[in-house]
C-alpha angles and dihedrals in degrees: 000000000000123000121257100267090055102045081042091058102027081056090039088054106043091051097044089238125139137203092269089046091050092048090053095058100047110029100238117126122265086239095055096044091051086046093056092047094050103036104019121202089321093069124084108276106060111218107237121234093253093046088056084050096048095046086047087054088045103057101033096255126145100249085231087076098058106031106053078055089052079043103066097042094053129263130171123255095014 
């Protein structure tokens, strides 16, 4: 499985969404979102579960493909 920045920008692509559009539909803040797709959940802001679960919605993923990633590096709640 890839890790959550590339399953965040292979399904933003493919969708023509950036950052800002992402953040529109889900309510999350431009900042966060771009931090999860550079740093992933290893970074210094930790996506939340729902927020995994928002961003998967969002972009049409089975919440299966973000959070066992999540998973893995340790969110909470995963």
């Amino acid at each position: 499985m890839a890790d959550l920045p590339h399953v965040l920008e292979a399904a933003m692509r493919r969708r023509h969404l950036s950052a800002q559009a992402l953040a529109d539909r889900t309510g999350i803040r431009t900042p966060r979102i771009r931090a999860f797709i550079q740093d992933g959940t290893a970074g210094p802001i930790h996506p939340t579960e729902q927020e995994l679960r928002e961003l998967a919605h969002a972009l049409d993923l089975p919440v299966s493909e973000v959070l066992p990633g999540a998973a893995l590096a340790g969110v909470p709640g995963t």
